[in-house]
C-alpha positions as a Markdown table, in Angstrom:
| # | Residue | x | y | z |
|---|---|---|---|---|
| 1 | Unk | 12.6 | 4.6 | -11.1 |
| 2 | Unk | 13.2 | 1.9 | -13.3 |
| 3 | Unk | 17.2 | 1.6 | -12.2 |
| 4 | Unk | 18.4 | -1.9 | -11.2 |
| 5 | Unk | 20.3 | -0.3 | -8.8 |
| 6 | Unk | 18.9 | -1.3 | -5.5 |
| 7 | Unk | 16.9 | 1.3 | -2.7 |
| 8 | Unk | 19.7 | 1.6 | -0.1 |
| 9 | Unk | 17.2 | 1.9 | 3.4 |
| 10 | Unk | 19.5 | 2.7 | 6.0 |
| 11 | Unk | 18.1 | 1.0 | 9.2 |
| 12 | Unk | 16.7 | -1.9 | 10.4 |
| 13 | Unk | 14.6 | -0.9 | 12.7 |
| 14 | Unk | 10.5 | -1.1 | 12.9 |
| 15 | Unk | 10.0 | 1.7 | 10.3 |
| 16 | Unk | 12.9 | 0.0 | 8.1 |
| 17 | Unk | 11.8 | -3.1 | 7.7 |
| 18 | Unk | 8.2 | -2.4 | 7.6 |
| 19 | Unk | 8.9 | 0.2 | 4.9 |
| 20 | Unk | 10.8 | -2.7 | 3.2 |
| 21 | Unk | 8.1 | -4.9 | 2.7 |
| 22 | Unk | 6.4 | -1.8 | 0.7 |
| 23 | Unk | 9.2 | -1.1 | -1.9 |
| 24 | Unk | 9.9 | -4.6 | -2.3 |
| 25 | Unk | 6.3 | -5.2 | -3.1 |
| 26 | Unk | 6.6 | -2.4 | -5.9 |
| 27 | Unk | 9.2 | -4.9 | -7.4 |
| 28 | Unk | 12.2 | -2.6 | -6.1 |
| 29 | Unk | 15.4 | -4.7 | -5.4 |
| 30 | Unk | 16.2 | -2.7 | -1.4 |
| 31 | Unk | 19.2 | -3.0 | 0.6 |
| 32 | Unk | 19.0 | -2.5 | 4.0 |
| 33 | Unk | 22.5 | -1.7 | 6.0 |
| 34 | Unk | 22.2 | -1.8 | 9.7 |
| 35 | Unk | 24.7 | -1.1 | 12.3 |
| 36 | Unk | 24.0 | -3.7 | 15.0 |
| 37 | Unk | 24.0 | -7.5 | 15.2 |
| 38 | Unk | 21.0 | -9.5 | 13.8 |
| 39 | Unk | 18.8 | -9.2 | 16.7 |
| 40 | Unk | 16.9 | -12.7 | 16.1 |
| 41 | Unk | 20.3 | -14.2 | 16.9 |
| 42 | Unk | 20.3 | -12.5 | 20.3 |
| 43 | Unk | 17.4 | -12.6 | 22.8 |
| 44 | Unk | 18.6 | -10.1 | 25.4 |
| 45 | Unk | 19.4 | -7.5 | 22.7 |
| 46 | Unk | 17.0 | -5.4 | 23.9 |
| 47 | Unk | 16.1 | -6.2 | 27.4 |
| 48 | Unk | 16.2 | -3.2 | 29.7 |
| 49 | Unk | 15.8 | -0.5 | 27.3 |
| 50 | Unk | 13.0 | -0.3 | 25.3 |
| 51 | Unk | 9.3 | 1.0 | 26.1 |
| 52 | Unk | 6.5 | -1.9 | 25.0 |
| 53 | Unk | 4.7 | -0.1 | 22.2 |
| 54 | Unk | 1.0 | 0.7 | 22.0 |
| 55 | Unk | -0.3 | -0.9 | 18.4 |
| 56 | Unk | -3.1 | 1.0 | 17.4 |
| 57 | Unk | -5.3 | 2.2 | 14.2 |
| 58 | Unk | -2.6 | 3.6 | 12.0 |
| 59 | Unk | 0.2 | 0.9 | 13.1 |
| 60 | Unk | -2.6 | -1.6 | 11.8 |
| 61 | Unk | -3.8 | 0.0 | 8.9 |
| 62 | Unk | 0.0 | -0.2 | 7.8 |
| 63 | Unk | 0.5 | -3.6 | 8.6 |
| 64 | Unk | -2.6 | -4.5 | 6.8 |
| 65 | Unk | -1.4 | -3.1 | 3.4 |
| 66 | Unk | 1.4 | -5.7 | 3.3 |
| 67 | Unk | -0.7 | -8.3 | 4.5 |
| 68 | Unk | 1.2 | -8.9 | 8.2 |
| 69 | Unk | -2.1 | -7.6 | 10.1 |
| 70 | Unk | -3.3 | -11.5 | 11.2 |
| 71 | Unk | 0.7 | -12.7 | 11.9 |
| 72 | Unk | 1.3 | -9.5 | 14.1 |
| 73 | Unk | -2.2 | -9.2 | 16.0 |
| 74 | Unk | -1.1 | -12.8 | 17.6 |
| 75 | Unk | 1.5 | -11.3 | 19.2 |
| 76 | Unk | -0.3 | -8.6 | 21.0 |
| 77 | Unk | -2.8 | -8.5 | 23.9 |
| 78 | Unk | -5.5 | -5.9 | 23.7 |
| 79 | Unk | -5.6 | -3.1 | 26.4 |
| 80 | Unk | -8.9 | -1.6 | 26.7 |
| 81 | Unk | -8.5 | 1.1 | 28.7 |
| 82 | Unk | -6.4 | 3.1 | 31.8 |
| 83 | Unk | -6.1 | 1.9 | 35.3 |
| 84 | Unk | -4.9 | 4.1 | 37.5 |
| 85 | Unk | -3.5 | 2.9 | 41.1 |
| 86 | Unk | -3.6 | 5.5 | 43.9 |
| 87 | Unk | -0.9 | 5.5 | 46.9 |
| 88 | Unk | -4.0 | 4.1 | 49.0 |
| 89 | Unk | -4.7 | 0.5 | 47.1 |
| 90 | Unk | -7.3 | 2.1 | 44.8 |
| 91 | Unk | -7.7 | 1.4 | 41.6 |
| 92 | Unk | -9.8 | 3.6 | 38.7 |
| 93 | Unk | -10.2 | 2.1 | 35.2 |
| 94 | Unk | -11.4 | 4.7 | 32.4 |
| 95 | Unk | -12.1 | 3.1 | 29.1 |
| 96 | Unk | -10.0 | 4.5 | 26.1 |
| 97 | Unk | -13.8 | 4.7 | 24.3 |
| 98 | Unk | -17.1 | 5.2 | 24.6 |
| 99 | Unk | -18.6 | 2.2 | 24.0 |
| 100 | Unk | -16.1 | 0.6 | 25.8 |
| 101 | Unk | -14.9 | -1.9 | 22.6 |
| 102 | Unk | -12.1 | -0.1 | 21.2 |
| 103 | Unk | -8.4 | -0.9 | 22.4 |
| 104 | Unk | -4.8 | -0.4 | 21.7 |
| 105 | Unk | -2.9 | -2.9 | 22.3 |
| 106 | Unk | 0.3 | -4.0 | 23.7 |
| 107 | Unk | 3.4 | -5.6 | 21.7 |
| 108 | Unk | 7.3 | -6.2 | 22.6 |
| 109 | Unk | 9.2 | -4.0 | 20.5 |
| 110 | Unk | 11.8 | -6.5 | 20.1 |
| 111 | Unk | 9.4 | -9.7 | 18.8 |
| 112 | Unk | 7.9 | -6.9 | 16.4 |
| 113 | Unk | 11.5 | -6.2 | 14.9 |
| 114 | Unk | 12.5 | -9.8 | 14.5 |
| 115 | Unk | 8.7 | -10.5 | 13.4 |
| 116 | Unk | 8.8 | -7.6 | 10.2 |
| 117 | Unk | 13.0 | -8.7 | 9.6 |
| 118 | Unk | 11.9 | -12.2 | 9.0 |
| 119 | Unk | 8.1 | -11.3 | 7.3 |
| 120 | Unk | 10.6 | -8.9 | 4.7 |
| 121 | Unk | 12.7 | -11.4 | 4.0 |
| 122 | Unk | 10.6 | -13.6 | 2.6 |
| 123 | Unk | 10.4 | -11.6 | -0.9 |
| 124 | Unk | 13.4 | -12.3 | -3.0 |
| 125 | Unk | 14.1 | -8.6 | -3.6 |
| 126 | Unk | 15.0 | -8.1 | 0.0 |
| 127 | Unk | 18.8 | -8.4 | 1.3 |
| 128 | Unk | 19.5 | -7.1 | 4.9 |
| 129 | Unk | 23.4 | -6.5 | 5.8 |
| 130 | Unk | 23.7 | -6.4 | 9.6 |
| 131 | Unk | 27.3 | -4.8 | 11.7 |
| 132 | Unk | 27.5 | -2.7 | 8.9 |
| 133 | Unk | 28.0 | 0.8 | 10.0 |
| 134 | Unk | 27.2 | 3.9 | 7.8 |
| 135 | Unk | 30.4 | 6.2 | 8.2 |
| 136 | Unk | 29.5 | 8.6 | 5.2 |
| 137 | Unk | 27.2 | 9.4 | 2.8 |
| 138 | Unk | 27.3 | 10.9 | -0.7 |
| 139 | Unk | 24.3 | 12.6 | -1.1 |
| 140 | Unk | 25.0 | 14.0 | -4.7 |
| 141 | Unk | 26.4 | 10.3 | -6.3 |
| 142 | Unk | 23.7 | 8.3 | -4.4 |
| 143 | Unk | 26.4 | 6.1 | -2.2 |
| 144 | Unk | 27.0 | 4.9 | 0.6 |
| 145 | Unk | 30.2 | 3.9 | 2.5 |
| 146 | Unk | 29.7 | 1.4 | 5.5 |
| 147 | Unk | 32.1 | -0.3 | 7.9 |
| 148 | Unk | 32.2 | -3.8 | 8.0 |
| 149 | Unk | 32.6 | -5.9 | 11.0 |
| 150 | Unk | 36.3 | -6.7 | 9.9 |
| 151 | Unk | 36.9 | -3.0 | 10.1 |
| 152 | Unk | 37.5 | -2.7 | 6.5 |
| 153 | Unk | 35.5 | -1.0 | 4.9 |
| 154 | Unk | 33.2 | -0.9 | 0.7 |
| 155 | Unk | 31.1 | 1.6 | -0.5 |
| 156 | Unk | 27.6 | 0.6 | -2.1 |
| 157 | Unk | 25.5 | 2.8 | -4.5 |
| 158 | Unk | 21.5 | 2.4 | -5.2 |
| 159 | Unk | 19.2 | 4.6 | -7.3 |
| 160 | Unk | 18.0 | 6.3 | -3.6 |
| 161 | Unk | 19.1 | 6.6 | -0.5 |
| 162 | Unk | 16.0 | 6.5 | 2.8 |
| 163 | Unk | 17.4 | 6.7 | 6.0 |
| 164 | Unk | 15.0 | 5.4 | 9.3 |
| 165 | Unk | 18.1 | 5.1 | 11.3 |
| 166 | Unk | 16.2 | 6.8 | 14.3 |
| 167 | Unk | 16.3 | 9.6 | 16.2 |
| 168 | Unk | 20.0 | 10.2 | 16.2 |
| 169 | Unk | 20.3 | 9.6 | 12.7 |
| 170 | Unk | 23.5 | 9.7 | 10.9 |
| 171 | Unk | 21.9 | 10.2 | 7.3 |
| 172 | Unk | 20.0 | 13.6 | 9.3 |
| 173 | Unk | 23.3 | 14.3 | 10.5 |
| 174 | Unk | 24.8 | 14.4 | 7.0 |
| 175 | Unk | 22.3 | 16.7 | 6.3 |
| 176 | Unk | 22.5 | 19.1 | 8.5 |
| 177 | Unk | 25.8 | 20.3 | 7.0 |
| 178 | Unk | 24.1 | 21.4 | 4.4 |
| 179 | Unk | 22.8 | 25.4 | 4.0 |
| 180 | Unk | 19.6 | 26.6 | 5.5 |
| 181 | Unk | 19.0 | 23.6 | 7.3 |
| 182 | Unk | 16.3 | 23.5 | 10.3 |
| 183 | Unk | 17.0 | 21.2 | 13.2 |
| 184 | Unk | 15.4 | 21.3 | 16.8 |
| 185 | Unk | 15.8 | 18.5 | 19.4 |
| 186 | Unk | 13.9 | 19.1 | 23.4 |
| 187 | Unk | 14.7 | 17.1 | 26.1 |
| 188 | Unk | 11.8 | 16.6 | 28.5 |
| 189 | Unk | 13.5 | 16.9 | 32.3 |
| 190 | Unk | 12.0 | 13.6 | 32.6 |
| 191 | Unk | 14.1 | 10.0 | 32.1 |
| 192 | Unk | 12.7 | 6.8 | 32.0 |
| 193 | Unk | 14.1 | 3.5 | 33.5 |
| 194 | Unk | 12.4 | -0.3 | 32.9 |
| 195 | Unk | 11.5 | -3.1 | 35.6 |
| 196 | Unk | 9.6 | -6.0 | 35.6 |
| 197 | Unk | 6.8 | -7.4 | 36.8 |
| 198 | Unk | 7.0 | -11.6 | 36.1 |
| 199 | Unk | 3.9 | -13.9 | 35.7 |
| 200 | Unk | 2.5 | -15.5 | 38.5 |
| 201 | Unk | 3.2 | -19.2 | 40.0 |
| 202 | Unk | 1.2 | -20.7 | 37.1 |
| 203 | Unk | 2.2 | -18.2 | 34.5 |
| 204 | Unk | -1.1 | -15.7 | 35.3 |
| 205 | Unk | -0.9 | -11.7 | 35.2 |
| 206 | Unk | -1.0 | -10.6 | 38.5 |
| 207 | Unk | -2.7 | -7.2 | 38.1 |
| 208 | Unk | -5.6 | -7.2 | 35.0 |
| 209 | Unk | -3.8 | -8.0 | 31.9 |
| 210 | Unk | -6.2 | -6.0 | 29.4 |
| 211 | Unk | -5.1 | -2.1 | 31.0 |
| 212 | Unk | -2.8 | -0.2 | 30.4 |
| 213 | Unk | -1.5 | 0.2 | 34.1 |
| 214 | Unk | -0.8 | 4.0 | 35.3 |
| 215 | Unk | 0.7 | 5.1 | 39.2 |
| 216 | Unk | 0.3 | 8.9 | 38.5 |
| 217 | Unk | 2.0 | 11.1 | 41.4 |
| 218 | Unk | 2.9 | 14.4 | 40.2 |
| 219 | Unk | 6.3 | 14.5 | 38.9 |
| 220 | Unk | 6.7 | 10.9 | 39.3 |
| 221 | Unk | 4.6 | 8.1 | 37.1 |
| 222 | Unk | 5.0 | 4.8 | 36.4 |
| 223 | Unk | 3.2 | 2.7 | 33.8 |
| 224 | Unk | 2.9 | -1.1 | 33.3 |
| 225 | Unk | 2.5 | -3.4 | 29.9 |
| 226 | Unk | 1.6 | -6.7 | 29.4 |
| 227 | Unk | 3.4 | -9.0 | 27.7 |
| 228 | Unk | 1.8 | -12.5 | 26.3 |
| 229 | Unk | 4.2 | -14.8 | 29.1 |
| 230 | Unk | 2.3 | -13.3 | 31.7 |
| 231 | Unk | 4.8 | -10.8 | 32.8 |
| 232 | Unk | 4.3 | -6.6 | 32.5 |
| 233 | Unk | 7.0 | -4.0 | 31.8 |
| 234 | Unk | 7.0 | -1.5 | 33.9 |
| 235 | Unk | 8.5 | 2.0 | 33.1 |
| 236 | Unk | 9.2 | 4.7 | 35.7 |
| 237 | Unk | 9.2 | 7.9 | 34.4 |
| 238 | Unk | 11.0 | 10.2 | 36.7 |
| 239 | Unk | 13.0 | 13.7 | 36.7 |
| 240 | Unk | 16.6 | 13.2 | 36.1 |
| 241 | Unk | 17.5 | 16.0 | 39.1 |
| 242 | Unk | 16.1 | 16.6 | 42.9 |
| 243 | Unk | 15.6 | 14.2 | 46.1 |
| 244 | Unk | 13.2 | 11.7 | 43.5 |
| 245 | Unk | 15.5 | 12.1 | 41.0 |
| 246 | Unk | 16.8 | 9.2 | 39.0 |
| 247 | Unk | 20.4 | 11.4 | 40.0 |
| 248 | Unk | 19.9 | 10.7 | 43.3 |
| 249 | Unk | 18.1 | 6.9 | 42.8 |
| 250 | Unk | 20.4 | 5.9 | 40.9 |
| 251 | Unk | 22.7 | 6.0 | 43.7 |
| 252 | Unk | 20.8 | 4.9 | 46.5 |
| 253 | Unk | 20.9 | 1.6 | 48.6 |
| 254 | Unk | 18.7 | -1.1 | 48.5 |
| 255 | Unk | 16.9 | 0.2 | 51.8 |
| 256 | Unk | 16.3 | 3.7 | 50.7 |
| 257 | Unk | 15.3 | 2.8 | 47.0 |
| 258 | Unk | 12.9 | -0.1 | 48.6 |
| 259 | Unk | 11.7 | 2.8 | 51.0 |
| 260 | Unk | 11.3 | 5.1 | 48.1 |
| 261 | Unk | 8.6 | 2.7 | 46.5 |
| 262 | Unk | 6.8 | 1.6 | 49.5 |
| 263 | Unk | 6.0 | 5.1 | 50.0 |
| 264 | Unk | 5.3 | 6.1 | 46.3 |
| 265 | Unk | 4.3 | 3.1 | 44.7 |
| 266 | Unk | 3.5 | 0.7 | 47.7 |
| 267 | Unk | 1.2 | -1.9 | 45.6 |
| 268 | Unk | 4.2 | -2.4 | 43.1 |
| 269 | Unk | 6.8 | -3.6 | 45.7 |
| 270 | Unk | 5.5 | -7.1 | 46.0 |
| 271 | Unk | 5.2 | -7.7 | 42.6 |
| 272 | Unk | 8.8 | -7.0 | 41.4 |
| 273 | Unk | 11.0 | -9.6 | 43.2 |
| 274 | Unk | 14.1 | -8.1 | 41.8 |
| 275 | Unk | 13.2 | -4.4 | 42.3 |
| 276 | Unk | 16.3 | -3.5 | 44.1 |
| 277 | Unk | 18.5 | -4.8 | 41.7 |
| 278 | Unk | 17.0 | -4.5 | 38.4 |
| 279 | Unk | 16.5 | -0.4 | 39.1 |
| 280 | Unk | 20.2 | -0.4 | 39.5 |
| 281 | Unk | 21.1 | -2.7 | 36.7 |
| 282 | Unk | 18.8 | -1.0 | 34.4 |
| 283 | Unk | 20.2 | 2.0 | 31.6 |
| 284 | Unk | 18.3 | 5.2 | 32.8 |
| 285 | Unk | 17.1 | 6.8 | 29.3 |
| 286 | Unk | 16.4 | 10.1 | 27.8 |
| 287 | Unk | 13.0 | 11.6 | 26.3 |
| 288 | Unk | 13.2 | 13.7 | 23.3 |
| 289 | Unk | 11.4 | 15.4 | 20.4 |
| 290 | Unk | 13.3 | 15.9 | 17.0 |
| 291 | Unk | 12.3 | 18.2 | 14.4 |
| 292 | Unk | 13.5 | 19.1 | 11.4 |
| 293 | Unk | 13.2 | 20.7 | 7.6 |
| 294 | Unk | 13.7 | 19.3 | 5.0 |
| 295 | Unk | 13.3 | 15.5 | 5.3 |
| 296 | Unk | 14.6 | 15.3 | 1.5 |
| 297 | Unk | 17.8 | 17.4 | -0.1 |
| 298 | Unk | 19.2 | 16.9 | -3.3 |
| 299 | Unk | 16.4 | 14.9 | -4.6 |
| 300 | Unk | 17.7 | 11.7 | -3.6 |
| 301 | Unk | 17.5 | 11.4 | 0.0 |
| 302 | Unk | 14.6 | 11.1 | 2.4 |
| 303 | Unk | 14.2 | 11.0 | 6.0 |
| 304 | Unk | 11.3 | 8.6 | 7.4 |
| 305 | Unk | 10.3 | 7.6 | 10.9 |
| 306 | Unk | 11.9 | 8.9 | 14.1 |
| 307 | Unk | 15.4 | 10.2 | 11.7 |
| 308 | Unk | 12.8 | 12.9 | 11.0 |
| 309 | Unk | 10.5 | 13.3 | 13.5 |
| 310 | Unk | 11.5 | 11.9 | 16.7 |
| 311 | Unk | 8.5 | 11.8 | 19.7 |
| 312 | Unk | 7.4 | 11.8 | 22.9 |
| 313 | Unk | 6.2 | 8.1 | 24.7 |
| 314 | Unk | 3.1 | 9.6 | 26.2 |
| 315 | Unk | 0.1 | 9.3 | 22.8 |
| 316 | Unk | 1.8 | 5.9 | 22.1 |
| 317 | Unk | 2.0 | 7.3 | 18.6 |
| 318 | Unk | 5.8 | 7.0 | 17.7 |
| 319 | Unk | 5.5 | 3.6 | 16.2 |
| 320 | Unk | 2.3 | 3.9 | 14.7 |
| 321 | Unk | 3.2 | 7.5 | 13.1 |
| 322 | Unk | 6.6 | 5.8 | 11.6 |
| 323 | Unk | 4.3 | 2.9 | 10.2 |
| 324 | Unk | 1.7 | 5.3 | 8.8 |
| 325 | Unk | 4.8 | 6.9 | 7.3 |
| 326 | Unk | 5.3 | 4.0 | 5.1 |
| 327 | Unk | 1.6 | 3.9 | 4.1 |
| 328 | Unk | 1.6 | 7.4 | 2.9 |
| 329 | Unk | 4.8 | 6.7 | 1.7 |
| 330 | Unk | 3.8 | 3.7 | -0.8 |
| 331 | Unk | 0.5 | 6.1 | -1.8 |
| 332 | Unk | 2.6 | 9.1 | -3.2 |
| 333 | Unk | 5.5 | 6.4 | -4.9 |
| 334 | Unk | 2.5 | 4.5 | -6.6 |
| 335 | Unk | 0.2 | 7.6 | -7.5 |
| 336 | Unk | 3.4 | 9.9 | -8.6 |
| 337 | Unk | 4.8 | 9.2 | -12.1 |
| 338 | Unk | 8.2 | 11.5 | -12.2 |
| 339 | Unk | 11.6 | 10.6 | -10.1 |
| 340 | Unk | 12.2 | 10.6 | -6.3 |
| 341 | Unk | 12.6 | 13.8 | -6.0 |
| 342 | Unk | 9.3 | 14.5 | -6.6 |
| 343 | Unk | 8.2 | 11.5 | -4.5 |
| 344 | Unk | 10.1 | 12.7 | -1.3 |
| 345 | Unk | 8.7 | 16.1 | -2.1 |
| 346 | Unk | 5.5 | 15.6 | -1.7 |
| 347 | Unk | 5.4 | 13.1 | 1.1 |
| 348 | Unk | 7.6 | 15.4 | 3.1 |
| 349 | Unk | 4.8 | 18.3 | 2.4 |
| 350 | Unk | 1.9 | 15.7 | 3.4 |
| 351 | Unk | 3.5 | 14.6 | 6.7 |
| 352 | Unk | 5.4 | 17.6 | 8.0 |
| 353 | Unk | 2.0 | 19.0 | 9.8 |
| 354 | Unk | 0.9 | 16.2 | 11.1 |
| 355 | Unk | 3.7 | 14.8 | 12.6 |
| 356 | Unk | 4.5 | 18.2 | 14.2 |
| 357 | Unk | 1.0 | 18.3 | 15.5 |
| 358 | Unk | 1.4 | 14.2 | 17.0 |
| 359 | Unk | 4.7 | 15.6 | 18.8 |
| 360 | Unk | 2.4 | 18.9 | 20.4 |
| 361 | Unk | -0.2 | 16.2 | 21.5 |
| 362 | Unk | 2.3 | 13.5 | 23.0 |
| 363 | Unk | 3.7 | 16.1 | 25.2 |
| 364 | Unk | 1.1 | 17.2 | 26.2 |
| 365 | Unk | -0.5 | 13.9 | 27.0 |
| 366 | Unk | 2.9 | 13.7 | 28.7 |
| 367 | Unk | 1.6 | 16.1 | 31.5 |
| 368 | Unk | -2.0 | 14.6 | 31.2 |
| 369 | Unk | -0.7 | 11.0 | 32.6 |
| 370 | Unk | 1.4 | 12.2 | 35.1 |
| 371 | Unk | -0.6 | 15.1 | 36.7 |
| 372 | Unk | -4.5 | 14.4 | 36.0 |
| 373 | Unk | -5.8 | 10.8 | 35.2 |
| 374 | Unk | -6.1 | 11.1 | 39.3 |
| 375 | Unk | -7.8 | 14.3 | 39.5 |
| 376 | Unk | -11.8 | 14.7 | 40.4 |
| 377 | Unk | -11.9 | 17.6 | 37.7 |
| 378 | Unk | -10.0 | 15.6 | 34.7 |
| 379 | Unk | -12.2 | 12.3 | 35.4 |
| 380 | Unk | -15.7 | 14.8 | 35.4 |
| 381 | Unk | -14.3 | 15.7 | 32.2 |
| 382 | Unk | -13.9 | 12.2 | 30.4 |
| 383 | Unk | -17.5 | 12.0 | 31.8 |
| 384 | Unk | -18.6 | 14.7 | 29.6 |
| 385 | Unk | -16.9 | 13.3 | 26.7 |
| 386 | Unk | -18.5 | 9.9 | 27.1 |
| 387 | Unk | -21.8 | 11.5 | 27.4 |
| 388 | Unk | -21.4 | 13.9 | 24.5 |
| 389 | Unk | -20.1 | 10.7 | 22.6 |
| 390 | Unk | -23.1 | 8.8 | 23.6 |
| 391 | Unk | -25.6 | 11.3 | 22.9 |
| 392 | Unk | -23.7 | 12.5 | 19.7 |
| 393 | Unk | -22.1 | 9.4 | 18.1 |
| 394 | Unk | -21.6 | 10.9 | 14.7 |
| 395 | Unk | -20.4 | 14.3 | 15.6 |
| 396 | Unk | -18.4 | 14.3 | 18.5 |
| 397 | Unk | -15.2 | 11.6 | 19.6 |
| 398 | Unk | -12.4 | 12.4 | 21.7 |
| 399 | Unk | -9.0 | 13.4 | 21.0 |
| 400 | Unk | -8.0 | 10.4 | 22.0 |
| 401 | Unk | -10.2 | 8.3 | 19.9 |
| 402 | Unk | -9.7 | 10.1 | 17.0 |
| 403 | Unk | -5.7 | 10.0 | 17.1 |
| 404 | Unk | -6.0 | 6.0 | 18.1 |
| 405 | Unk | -8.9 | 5.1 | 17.1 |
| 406 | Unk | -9.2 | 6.6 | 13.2 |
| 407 | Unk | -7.2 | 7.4 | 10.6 |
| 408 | Unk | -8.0 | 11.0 | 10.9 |
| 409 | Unk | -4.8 | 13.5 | 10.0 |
| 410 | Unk | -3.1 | 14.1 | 13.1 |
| 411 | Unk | -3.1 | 17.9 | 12.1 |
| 412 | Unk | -7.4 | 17.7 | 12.0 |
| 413 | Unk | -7.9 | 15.8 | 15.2 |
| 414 | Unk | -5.6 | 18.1 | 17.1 |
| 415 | Unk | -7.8 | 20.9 | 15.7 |
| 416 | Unk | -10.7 | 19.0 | 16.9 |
| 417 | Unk | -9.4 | 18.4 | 19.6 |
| 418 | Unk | -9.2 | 22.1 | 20.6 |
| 419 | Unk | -12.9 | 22.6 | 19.8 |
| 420 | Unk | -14.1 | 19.2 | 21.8 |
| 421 | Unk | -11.8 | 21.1 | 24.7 |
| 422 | Unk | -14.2 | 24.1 | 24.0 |
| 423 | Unk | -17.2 | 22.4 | 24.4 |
| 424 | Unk | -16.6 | 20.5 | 27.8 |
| 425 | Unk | -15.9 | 24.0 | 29.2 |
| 426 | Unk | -19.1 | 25.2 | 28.3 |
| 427 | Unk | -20.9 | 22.1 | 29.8 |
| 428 | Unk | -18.6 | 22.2 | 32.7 |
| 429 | Unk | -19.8 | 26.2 | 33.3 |
């Protein structure tokens, strides 16, 4: 590891640029090749297609190792719990804790980005190389050959190669070719599509700005973000097929689609001026888990982030499992003493289970937020669970807590999990 070749990363995405920060701060010369424009130099980059992000105990923890914890908490606004909004006006808030003072909290994915770009570039031994598109690798001569934005294109060659180039990545894809590869990818039959919610006359939230806002109707949900101009994102989660269908939506008029709401989602209508027109405008977007084995071959690759384990919205773990990433990450590189290989080795072995057990609990959650945060016999349950928390503090937290809330394994608090699931049952009989 002592080659003055640089790290190639292959993405500039959260993961890449927070994992960045961490090999530059082990005094590693990286280079990080990314195939899209500089997003700082274009403010409408992402506008339509991309969920807000839930920060929470791990995406902290990560942040905090490279000092960014302060500069990145001033961008976010602190959700303490779920408010649900029934068809009828009602609304139900259930606190994400027991005592009622834990949070997750909300943060543009976009400002994040340019926030961690511009935070990494700061240390001398970071170079970024944006519209430069990866058209092969060479796994066995550690290159890389990249199109540049003239078409022409070089090839560039580090001591490693670690690709968080997302969920359809093309460093994955390279690998895949190879024998005895394992790859899985499951679409969920549900799509999502954004709208927004802007602030009020005098720049206000109009609905509570500290929930996470949920409209849970079977098949159909919507959820709602805050974001720190005193606007919320809203995303509808809908099935891609049959009469509520973002099939058939997607081509309706403005009269059905605003007839569609009223009767679903009545309380949201008057909020979003441009409903009509921004559910048309707006990309309607796939949900999918990836999976796949190994994250490393030859020694001198590694997959990190969604290029290896691609989730589910619904725990509002993808970010924060992709940052913890990069903390285990910089653990093995500075406790391990012999090449990458061995590095990527054991980090793949470390966070194989648990990001397999983070994708199980995000779908299921999935089914949670759409079908029971209404129901009388899920909200008798997260009564239990308060009350078992209160009366047992040291021995008993929820699922949730302890994915969000702690550092715990994923792998240990979905086993957990199982046995807190266990217990209510017995209370409940």
């Amino acid at each position: 590891m002592t080659s003055n070749e640089p790290v190639i990363v292959l993405g500039a995405g959260l993961c890449g640029s927070l994992l960045t920060c961490y090999l530059a701060n082990q005094g590693l010369h990286v280079e990080v090749y990314e195939r899209r424009a500089d997003m700082r130099n274009d403010t409408n980059a992402a506008v339509g297609r991309s969920i807000n992000l839930a920060l929470s105990a791990r995406g902290i923890e990560a942040l905090s190792k490279v000092g960014f914890r302060e500069e990145v908490m001033s961008m976010a606004i602190p959700m303490k719990g779920r408010t649900m909004h029934s068809t009828d006006g009602k609304l139900t808030f259930q606190p994400y804790s027991k005592d009622g003072e834990s949070y997750i909290n909300s943060i543009s994915r976009g400002d994040l980005n340019c926030r961690l770009m511009t935070l990494s570039e700061k240390n001398p031994n970071v170079k970024y190389f944006f519209e430069h598109k990866v058209v092969n690798i060479d796994l066995k001569n550690e290159q890389v050959t990249v199109q540049l934005p003239s078409g022409e294109t070089k090839v560039v060659k580090g001591q490693t190669i670690i690709a968080t180039d997302g969920a359809y990545s093309v460093a994955r894809g390279t690998m895949m070719h190879m024998s005895r590869y394992n790859y899985s990818q499951e679409y969920l039959p549900t799509g999502y599509k954004e709208l927004h919610i802007p602030p009020g006359p005098n720049g206000e939230h109009l609905i509570d700005k500290n929930s996470l806002h949920i409209w849970p109707r079977g098949h159909l949900m919507m959820i709602a973000l805050p974001n720190q101009d005193g606007s919320f994102t809203v995303t509808c989660f809908f099935p891609f097929d049959g009469a509520d269908g973002f099939d058939v939506l997607d081509r309706a008029d403005d009269a059905t689609l605003t007839q569609f709401f009223e009767e679903k989602f009545p309380d949201v209508v008057p909020l979003i001026p441009s409903l009509t027109h921004d559910f048309r405008n707006n990309p309607t977007s796939s949900l999918v888990t990836i999976k796949c084995w190994p994250w490393s071959v030859n020694g001198n690759i590694c997959l990190l982030g969604d290029a290896s384990h691609a989730i589910v919205p619904f725990f509002g773990q993808g970010m924060n499992a992709a940052f913890e990433d990069c903390l285990v990450f910089d653990r093995i590189k500075r406790e391990e003493k012999g090449d990458w290989g061995q590095v990527f080795k054991k980090f793949q072995e470390e966070r194989k289970r648990n990001t397999d057990a983070i994708a199980q609990m995000a779908e299921e959650n999935h089914y949670e937020m759409r079908d029971k945060v209404g129901d009388h016999t899920f909200l008798w349950r997260k009564k239990v669970e308060r009350l078992l928390g209160n009366k047992f503090p040291e021995r008993f937290l929820s699922r949730y807590e302890l994915v969000s809330f702690s550092l715990m394994p994923y792998k240990d608090a979905l086993d957990r999990g199982a046995i807190n699931g266990e217990i209510e049952n017995t209370h409940n009989d």
